[in-house]
mmCIF file as Biopython writes it, N, C-alpha, C and O atoms, coordinates in Angstrom:
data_model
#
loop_
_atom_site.group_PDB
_atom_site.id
_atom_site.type_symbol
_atom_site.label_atom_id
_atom_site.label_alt_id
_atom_site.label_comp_id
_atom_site.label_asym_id
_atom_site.label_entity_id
_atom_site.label_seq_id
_atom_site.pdbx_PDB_ins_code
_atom_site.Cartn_x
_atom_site.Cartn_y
_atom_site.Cartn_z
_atom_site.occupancy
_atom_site.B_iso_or_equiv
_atom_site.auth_seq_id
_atom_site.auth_asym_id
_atom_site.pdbx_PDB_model_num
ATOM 1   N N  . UNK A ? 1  ? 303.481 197.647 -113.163 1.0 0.0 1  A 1 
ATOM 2   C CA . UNK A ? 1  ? 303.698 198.988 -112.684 1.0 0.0 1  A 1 
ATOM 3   C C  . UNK A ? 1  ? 302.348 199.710 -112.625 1.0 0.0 1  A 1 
ATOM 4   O O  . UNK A ? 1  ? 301.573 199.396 -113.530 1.0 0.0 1  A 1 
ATOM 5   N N  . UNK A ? 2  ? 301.982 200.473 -111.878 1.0 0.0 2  A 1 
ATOM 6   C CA . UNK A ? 2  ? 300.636 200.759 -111.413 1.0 0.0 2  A 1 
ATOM 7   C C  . UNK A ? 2  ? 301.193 202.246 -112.290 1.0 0.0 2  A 1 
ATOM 8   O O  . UNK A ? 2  ? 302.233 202.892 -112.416 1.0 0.0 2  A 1 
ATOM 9   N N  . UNK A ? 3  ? 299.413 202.292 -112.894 1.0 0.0 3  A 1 
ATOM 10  C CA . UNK A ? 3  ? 298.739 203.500 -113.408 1.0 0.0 3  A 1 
ATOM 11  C C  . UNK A ? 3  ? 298.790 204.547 -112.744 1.0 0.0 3  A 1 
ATOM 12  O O  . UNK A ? 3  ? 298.679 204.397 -111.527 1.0 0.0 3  A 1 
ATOM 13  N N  . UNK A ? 4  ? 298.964 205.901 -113.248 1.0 0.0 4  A 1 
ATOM 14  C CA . UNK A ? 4  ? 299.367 207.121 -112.453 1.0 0.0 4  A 1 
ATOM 15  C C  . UNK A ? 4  ? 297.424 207.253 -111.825 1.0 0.0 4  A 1 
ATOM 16  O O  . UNK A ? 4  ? 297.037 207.562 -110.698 1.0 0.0 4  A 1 
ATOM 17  N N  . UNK A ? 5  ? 296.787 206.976 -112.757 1.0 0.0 5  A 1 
ATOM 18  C CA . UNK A ? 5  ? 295.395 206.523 -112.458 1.0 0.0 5  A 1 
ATOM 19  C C  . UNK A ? 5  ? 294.614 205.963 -111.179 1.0 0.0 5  A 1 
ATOM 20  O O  . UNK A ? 5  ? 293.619 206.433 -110.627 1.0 0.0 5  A 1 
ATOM 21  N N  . UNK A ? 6  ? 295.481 204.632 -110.820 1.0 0.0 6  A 1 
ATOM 22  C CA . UNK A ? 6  ? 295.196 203.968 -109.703 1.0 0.0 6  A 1 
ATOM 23  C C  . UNK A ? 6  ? 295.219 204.489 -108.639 1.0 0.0 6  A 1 
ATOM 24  O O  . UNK A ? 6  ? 296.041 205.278 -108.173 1.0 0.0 6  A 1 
ATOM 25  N N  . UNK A ? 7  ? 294.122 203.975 -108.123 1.0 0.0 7  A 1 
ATOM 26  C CA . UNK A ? 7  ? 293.816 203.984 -106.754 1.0 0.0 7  A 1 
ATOM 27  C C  . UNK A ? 7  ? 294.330 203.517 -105.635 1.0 0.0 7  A 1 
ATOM 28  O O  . UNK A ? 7  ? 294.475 202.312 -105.845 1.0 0.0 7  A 1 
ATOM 29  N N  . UNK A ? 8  ? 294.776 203.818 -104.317 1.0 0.0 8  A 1 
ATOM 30  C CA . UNK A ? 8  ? 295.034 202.548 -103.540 1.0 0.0 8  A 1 
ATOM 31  C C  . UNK A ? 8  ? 293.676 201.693 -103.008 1.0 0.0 8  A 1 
ATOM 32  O O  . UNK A ? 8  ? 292.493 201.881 -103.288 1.0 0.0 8  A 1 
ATOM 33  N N  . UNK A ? 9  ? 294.270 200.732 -102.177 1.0 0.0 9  A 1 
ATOM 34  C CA . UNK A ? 9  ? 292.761 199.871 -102.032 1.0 0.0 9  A 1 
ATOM 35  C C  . UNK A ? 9  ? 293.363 199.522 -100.791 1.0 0.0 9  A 1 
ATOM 36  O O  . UNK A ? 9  ? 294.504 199.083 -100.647 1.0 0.0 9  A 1 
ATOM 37  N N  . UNK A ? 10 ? 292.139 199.846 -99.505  1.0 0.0 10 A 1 
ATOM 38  C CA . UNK A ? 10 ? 292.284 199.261 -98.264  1.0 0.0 10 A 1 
ATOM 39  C C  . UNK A ? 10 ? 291.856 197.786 -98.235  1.0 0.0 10 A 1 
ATOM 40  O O  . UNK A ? 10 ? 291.121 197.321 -99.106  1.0 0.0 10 A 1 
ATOM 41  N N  . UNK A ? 11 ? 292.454 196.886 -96.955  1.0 0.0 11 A 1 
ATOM 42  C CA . UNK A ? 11 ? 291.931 196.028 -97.218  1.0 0.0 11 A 1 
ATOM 43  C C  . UNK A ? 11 ? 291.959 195.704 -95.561  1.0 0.0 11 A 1 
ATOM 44  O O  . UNK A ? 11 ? 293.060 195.743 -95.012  1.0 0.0 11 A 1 
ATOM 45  N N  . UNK A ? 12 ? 291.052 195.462 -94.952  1.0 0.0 12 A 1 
ATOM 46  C CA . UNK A ? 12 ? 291.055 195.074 -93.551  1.0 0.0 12 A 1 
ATOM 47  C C  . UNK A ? 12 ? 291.674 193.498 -93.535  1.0 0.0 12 A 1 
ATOM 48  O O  . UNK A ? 12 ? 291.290 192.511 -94.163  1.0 0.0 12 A 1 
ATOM 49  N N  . UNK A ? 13 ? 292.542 193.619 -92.781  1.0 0.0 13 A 1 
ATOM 50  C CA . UNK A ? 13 ? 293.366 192.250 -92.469  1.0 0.0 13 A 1 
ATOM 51  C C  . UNK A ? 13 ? 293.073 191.509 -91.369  1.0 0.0 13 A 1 
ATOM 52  O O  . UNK A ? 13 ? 293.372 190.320 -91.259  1.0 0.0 13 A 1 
ATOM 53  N N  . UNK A ? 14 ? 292.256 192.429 -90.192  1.0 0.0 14 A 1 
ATOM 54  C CA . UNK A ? 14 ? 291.853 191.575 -89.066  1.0 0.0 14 A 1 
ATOM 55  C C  . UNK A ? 14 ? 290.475 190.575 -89.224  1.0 0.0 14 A 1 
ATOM 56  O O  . UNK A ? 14 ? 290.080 189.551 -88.666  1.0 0.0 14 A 1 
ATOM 57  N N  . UNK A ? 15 ? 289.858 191.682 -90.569  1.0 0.0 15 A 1 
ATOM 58  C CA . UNK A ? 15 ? 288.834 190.681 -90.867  1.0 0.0 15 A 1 
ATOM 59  C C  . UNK A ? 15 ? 289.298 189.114 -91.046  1.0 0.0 15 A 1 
ATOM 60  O O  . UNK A ? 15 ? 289.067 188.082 -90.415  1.0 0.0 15 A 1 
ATOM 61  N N  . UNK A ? 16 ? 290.283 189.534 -92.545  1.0 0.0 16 A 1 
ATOM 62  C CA . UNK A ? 16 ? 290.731 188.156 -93.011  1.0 0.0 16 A 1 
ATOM 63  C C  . UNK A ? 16 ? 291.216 187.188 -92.207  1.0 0.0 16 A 1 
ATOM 64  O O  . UNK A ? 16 ? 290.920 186.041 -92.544  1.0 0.0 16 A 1 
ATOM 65  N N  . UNK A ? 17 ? 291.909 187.327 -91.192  1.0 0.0 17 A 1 
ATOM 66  C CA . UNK A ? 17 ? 292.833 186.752 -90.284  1.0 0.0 17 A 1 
ATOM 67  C C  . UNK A ? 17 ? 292.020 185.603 -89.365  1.0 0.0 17 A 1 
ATOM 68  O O  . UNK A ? 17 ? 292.210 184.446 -88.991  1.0 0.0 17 A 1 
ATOM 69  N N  . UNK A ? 18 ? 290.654 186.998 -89.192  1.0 0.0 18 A 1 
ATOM 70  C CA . UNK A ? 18 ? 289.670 186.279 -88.377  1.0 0.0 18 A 1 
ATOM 71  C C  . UNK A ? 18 ? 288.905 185.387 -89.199  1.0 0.0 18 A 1 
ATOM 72  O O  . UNK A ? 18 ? 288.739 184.295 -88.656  1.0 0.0 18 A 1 
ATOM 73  N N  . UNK A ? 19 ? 288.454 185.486 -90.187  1.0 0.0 19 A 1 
ATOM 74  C CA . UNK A ? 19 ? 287.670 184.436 -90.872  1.0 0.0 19 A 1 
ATOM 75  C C  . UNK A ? 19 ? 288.715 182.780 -91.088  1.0 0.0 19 A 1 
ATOM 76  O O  . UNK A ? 19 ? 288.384 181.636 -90.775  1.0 0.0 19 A 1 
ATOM 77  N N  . UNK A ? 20 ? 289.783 183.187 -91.618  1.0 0.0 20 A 1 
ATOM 78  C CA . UNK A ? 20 ? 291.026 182.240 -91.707  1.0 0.0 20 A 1 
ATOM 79  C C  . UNK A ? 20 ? 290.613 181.536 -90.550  1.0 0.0 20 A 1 
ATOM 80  O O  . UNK A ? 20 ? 290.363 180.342 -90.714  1.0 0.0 20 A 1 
ATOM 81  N N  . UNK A ? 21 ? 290.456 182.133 -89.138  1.0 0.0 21 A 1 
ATOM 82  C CA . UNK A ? 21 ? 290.761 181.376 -88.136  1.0 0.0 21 A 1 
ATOM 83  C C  . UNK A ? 21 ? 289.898 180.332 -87.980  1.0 0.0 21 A 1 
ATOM 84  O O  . UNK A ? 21 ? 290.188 179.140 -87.876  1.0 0.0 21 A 1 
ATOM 85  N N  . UNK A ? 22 ? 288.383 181.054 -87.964  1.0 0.0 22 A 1 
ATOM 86  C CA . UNK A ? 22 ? 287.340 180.312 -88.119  1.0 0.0 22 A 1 
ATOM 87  C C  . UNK A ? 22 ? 287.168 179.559 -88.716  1.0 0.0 22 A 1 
ATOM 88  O O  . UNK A ? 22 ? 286.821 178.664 -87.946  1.0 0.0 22 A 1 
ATOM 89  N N  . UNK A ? 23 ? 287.137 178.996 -90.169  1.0 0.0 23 A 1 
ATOM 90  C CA . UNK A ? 23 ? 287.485 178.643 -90.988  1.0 0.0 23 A 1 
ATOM 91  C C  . UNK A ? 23 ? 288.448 177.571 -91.198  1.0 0.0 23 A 1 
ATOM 92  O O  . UNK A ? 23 ? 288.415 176.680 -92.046  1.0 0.0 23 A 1 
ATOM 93  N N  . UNK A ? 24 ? 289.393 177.819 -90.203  1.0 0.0 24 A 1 
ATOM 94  C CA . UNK A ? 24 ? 290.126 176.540 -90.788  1.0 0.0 24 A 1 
ATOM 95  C C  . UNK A ? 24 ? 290.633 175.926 -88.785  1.0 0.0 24 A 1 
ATOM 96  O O  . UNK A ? 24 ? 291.627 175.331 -88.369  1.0 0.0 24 A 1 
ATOM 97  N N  . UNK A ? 25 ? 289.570 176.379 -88.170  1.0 0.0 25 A 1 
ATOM 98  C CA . UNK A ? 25 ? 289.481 175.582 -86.596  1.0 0.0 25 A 1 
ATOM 99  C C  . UNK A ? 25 ? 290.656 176.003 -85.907  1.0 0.0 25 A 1 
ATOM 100 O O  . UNK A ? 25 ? 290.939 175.439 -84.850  1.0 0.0 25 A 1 
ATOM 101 N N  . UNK A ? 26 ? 291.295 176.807 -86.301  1.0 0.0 26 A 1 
ATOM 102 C CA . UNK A ? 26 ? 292.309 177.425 -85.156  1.0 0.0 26 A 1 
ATOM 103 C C  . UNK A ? 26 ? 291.834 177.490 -83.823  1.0 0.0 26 A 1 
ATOM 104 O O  . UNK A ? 26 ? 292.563 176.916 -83.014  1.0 0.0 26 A 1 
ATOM 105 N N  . UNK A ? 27 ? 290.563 178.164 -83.255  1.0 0.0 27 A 1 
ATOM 106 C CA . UNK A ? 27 ? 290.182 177.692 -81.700  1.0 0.0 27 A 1 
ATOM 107 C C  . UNK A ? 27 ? 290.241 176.682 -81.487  1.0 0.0 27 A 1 
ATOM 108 O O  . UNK A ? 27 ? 290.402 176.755 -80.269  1.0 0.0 27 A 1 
ATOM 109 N N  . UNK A ? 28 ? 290.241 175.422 -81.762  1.0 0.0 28 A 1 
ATOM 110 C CA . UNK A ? 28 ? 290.007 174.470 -81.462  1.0 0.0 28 A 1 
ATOM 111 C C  . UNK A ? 28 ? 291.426 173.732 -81.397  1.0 0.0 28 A 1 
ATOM 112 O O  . UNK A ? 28 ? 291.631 172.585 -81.000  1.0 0.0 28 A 1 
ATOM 113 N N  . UNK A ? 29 ? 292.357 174.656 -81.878  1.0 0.0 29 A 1 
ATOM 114 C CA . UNK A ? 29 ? 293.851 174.263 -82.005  1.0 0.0 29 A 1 
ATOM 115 C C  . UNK A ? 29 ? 294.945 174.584 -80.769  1.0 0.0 29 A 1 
ATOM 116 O O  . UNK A ? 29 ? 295.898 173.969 -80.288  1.0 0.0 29 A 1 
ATOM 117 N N  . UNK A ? 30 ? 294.176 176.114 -80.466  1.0 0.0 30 A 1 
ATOM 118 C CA . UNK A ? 30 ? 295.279 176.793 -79.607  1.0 0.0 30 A 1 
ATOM 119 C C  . UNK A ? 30 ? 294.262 176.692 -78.646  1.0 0.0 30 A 1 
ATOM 120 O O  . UNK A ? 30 ? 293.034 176.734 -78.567  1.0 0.0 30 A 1 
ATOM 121 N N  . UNK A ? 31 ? 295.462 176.512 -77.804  1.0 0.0 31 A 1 
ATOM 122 C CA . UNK A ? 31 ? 295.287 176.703 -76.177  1.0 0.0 31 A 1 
ATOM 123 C C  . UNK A ? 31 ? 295.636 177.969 -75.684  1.0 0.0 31 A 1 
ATOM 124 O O  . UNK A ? 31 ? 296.796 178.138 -75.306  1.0 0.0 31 A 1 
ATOM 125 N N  . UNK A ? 32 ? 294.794 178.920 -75.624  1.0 0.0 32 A 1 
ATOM 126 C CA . UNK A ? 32 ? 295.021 180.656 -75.018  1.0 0.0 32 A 1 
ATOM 127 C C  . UNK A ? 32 ? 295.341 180.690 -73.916  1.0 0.0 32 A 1 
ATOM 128 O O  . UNK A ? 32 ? 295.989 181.632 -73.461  1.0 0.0 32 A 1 
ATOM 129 N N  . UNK A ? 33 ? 294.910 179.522 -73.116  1.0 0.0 33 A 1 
ATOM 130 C CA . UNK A ? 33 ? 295.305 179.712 -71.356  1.0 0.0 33 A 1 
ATOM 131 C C  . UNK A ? 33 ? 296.746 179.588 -71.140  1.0 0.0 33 A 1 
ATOM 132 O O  . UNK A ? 33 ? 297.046 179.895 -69.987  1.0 0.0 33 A 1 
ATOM 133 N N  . UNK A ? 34 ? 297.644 179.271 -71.799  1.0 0.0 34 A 1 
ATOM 134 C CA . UNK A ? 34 ? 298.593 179.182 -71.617  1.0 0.0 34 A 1 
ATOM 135 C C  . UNK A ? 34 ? 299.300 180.155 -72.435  1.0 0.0 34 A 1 
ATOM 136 O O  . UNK A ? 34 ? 298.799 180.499 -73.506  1.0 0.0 34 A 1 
ATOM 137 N N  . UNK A ? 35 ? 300.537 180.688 -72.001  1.0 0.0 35 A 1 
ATOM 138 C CA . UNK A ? 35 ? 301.722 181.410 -72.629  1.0 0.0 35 A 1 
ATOM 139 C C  . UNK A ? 35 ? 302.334 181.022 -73.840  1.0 0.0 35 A 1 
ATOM 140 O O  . UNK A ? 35 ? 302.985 179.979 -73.889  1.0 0.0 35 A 1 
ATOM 141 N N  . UNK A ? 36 ? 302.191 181.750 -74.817  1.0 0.0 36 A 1 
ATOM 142 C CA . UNK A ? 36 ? 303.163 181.661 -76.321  1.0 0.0 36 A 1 
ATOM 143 C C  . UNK A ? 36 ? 304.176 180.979 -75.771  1.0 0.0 36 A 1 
ATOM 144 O O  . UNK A ? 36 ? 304.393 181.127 -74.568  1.0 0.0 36 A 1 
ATOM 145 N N  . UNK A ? 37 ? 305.013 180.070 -76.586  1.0 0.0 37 A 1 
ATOM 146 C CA . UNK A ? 37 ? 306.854 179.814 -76.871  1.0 0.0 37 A 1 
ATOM 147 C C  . UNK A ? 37 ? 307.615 180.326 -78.073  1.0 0.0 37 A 1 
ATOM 148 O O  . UNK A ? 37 ? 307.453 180.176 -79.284  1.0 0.0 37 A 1 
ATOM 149 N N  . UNK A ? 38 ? 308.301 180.834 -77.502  1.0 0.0 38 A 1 
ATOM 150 C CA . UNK A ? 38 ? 308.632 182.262 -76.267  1.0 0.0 38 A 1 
ATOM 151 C C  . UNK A ? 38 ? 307.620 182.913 -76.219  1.0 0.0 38 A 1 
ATOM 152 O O  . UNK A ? 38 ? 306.786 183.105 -77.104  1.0 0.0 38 A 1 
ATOM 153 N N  . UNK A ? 39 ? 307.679 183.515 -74.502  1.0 0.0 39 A 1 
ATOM 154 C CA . UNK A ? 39 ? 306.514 184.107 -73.855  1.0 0.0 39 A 1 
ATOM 155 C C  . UNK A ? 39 ? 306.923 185.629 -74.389  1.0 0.0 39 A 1 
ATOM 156 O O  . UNK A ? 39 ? 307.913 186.193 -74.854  1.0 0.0 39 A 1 
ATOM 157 N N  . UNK A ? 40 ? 305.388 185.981 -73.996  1.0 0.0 40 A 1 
ATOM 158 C CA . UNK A ? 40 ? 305.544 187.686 -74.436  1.0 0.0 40 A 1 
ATOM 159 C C  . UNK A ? 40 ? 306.233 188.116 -72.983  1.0 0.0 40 A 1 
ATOM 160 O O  . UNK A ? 40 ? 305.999 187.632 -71.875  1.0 0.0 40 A 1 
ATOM 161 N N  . UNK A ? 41 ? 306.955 188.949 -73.265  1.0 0.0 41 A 1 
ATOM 162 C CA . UNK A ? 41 ? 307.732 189.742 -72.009  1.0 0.0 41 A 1 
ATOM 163 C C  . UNK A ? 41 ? 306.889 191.282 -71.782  1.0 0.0 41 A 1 
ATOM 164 O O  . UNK A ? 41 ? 306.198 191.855 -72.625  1.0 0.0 41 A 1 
ATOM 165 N N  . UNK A ? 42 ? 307.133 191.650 -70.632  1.0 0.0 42 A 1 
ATOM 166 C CA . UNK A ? 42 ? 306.812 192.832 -70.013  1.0 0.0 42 A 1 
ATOM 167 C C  . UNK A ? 42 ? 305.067 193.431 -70.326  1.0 0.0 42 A 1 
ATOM 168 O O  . UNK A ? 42 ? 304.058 192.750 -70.141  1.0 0.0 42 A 1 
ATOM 169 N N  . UNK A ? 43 ? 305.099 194.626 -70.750  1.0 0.0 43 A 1 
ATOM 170 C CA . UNK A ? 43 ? 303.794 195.311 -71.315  1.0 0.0 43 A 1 
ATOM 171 C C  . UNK A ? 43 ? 303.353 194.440 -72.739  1.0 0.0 43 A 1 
ATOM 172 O O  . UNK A ? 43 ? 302.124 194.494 -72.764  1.0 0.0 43 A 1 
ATOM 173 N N  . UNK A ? 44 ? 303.669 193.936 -73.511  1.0 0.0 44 A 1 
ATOM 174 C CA . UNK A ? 44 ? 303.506 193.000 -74.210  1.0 0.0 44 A 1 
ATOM 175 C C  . UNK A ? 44 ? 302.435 191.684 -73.586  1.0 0.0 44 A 1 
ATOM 176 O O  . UNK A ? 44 ? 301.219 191.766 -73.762  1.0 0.0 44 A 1 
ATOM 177 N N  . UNK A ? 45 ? 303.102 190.419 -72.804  1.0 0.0 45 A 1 
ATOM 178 C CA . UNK A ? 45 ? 302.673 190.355 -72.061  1.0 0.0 45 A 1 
ATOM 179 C C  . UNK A ? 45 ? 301.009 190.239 -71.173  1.0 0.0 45 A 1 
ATOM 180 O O  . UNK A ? 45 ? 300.062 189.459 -71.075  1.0 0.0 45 A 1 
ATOM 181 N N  . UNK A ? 46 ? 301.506 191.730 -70.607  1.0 0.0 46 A 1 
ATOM 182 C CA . UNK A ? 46 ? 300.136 191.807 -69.714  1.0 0.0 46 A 1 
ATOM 183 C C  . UNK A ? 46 ? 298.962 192.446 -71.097  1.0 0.0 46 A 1 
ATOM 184 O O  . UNK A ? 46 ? 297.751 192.336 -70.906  1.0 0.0 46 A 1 
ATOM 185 N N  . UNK A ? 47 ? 299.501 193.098 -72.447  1.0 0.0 47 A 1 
ATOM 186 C CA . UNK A ? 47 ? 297.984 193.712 -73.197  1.0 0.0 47 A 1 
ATOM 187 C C  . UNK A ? 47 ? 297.746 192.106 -73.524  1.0 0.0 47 A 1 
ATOM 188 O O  . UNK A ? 47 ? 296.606 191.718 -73.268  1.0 0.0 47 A 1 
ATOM 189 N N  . UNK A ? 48 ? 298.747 191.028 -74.103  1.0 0.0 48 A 1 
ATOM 190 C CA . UNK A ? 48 ? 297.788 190.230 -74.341  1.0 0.0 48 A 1 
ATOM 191 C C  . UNK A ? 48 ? 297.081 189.692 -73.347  1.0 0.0 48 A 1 
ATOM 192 O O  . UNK A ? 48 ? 295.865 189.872 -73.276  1.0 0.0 48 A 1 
ATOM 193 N N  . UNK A ? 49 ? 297.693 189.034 -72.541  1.0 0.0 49 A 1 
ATOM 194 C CA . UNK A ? 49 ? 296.654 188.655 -71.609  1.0 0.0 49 A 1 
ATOM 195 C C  . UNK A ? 49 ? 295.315 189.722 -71.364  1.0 0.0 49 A 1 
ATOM 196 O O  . UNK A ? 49 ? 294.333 189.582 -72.093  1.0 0.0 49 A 1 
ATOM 197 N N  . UNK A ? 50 ? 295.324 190.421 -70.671  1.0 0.0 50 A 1 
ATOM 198 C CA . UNK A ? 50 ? 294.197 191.173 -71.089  1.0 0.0 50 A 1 
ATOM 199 C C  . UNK A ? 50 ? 292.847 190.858 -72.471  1.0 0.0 50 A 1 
ATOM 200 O O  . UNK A ? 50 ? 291.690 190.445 -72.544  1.0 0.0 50 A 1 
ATOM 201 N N  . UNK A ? 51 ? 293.587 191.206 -73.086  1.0 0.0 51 A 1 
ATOM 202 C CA . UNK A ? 51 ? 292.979 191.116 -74.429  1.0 0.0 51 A 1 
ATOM 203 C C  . UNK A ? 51 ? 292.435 189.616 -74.952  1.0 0.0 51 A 1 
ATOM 204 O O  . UNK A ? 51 ? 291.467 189.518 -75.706  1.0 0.0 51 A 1 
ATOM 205 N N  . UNK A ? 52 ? 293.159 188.507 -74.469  1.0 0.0 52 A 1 
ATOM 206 C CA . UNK A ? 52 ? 292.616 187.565 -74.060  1.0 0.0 52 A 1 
ATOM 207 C C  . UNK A ? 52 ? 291.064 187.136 -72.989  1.0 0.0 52 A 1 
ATOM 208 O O  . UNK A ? 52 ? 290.025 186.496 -73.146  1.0 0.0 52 A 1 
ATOM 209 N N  . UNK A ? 53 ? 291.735 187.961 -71.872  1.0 0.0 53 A 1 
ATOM 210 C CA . UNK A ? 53 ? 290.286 187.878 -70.916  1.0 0.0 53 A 1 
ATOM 211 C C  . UNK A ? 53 ? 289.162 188.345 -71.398  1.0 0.0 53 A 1 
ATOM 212 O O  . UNK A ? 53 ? 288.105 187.727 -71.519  1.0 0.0 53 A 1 
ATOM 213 N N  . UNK A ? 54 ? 289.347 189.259 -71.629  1.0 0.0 54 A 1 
ATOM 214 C CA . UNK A ? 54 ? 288.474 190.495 -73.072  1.0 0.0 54 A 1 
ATOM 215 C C  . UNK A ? 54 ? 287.666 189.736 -73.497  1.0 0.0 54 A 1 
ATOM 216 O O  . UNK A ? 54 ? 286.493 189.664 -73.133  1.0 0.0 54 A 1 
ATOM 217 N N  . UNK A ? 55 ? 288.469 188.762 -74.725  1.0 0.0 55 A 1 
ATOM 218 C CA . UNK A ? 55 ? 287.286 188.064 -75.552  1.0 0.0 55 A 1 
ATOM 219 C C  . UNK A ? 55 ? 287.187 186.749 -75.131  1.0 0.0 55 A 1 
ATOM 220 O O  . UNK A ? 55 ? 286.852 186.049 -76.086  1.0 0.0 55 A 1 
ATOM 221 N N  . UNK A ? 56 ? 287.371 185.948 -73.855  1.0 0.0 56 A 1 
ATOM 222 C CA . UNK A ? 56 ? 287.025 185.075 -73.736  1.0 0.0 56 A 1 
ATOM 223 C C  . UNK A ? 56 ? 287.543 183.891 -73.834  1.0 0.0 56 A 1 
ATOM 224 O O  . UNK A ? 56 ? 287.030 182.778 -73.725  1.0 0.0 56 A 1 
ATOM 225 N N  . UNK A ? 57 ? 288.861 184.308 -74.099  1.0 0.0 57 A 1 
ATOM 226 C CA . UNK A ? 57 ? 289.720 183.244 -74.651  1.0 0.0 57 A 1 
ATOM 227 C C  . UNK A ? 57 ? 290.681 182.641 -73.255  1.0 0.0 57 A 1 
ATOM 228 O O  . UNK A ? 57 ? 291.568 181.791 -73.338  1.0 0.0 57 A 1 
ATOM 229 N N  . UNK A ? 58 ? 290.297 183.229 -72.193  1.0 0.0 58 A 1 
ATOM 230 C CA . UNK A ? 58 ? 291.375 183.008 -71.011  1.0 0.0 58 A 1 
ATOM 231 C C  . UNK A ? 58 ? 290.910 183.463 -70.011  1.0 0.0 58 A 1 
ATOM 232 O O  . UNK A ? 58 ? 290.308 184.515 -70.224  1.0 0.0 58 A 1 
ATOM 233 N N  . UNK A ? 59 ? 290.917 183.088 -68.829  1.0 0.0 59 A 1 
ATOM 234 C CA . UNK A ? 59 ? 290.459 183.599 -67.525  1.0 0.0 59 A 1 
ATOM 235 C C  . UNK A ? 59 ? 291.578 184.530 -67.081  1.0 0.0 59 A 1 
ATOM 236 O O  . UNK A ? 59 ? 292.782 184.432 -67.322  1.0 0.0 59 A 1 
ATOM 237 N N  . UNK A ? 60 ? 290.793 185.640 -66.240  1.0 0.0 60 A 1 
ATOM 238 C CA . UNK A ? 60 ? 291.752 186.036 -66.048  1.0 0.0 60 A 1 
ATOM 239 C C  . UNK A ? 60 ? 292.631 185.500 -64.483  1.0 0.0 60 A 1 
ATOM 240 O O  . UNK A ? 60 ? 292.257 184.651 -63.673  1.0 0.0 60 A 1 
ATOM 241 N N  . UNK A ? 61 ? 293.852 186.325 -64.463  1.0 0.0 61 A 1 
ATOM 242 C CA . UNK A ? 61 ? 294.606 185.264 -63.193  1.0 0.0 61 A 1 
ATOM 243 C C  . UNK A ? 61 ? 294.573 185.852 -61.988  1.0 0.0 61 A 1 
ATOM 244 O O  . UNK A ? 61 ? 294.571 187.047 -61.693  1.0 0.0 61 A 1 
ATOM 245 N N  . UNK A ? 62 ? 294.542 184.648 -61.157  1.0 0.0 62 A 1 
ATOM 246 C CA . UNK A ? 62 ? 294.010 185.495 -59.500  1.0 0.0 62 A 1 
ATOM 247 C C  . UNK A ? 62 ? 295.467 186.070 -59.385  1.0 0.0 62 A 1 
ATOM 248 O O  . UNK A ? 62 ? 296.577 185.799 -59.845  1.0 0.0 62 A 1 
ATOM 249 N N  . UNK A ? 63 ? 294.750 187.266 -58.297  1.0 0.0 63 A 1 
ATOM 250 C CA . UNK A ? 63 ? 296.047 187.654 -57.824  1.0 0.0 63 A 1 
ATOM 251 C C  . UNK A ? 63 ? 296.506 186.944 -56.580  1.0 0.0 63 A 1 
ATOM 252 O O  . UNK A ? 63 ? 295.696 186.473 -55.782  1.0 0.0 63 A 1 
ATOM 253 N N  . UNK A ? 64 ? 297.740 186.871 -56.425  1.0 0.0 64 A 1 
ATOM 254 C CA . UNK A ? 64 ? 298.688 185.911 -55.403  1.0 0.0 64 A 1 
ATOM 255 C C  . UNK A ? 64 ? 298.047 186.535 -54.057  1.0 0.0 64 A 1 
ATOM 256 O O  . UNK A ? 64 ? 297.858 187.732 -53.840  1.0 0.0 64 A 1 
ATOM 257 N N  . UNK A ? 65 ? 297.753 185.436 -53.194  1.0 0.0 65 A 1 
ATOM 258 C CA . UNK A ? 65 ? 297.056 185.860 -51.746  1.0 0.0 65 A 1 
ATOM 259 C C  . UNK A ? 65 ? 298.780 185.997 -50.685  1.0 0.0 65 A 1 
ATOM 260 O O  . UNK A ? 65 ? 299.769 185.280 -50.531  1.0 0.0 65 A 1 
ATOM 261 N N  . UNK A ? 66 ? 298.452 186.939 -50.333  1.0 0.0 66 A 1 
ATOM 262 C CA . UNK A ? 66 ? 299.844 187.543 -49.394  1.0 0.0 66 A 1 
ATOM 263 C C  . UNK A ? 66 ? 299.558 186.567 -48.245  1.0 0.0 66 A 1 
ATOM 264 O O  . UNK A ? 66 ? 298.409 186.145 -48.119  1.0 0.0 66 A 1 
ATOM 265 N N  . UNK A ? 67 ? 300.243 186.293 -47.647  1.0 0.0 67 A 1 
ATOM 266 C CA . UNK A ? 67 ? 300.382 185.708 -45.900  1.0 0.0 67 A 1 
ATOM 267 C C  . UNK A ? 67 ? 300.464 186.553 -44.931  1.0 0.0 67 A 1 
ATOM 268 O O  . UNK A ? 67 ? 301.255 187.485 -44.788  1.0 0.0 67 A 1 
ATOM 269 N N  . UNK A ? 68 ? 299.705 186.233 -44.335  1.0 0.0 68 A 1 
ATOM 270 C CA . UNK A ? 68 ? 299.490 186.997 -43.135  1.0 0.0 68 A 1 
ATOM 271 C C  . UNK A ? 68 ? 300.504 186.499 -42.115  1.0 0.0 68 A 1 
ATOM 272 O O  . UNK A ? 68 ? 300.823 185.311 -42.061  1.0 0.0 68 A 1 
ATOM 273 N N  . UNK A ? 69 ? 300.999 187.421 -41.318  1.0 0.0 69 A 1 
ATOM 274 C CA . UNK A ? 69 ? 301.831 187.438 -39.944  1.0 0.0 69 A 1 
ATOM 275 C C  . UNK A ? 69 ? 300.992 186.893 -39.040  1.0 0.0 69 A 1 
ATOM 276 O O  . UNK A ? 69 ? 299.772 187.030 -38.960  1.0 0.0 69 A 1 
ATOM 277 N N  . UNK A ? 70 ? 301.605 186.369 -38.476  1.0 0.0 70 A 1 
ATOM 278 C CA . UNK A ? 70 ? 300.943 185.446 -37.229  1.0 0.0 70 A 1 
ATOM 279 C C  . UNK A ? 70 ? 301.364 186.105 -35.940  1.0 0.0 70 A 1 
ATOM 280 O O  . UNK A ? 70 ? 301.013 185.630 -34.860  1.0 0.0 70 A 1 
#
């Protein structure tokens, strides 16, 4: 049971998460170019992707070339 005394204590988790990754070769595990199972749906989705292109982890995707009328 915590001391009326105590402090709370931050603790950055993206650090940890990220060192974990490094650390134990997760890039070298996942394939980013491709879609989670199950895929992210909607705005979900498009931030990751994004956020992917961002850091490098994924190209981003062409957009679909329309057809022209003849």
């Amino acid at each position: 049971m915590p001391l009326q005394d105590d402090n709370d204590v931050s603790l950055d988790l993206q650090v940890l998460v990220d060192r974990c990754s490094r650390n134990d070769g997760y890039e070298r595990t996942l394939d980013y170019a491709v879609d989670p199972d199950p895929p992210f749906l909607g705005v979900d989705r498009d931030r990751a992707d994004q956020w992917l292109c961002e850091k490098g982890l994924r190209k981003p995707k062409e957009s679909p070339r329309r057809k022209r009328k003849s």
